[in-house]
N, C-alpha and C positions, 0 to 999 in steps of 0.2 A: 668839702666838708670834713667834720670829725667823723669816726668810725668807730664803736663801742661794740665788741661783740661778747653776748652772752650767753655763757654755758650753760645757767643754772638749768635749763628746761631740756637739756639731751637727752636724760632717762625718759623724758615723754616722745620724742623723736623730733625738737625742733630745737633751733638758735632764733636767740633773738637778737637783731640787731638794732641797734642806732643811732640816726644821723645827725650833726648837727650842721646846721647850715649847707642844708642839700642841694644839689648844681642847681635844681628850677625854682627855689623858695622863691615865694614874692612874683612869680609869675602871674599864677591866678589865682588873685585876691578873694577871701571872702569863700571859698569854696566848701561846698557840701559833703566831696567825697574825697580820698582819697589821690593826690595830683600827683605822687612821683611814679607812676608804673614804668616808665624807663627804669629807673633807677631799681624797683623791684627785678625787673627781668633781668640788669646786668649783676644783680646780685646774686639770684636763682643761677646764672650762669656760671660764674665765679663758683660759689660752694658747690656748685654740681662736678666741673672742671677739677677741687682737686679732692672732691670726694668718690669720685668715678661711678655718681648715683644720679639721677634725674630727679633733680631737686625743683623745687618750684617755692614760688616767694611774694608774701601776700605783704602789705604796708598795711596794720593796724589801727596805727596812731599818724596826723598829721598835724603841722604846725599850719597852713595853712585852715586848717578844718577849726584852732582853736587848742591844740593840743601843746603840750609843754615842748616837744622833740619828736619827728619820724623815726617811727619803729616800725619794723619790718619782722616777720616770722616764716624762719626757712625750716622745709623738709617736705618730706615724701608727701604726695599728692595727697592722698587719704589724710596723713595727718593736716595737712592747707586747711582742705575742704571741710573738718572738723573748727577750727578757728574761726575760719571763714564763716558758718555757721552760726558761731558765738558773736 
């Protein structure tokens, strides 16, 4: 898939990313929640790897769920779990 990464939200402590055409789209149709959490953890991994911080990485938006593009929202744990939240 494509990869869009976005800076505007770093003063609050996150990136936002998104995917277009993500490796499992179209797996499983029709879905409720959230389906790429591979793809969130290999990204949590990635921006942890060369940010030498223990990032972690929540998918906000989904195309299967009905959403325009998979969006993904990385950074420190506290900040997740505030998102997560929302």
């Amino acid at each position: 898939g494509k990869i869009a990464i976005d800076y505007a939200w770093i003063q609050h402590g996150v990136i936002v990313v998104t995917v277009e055409n993500p490796p499992y789209a179209g797996m499983v149709p029709d879905a409720n929640e959230p389906v790429e959490s591979l793809l969130a953890g290999i990204l949590g991994g990635v921006f942890s790897h060369f940010s030498g911080e223990d990032l972690n990485c929540l998918q906000t938006d989904c195309r299967q769920c009905g959403a325009e593009v998979d969006r993904f929202v990385i950074g420190l744990s506290p900040r997740i779990e505030k998102v997560s939240e929302m």
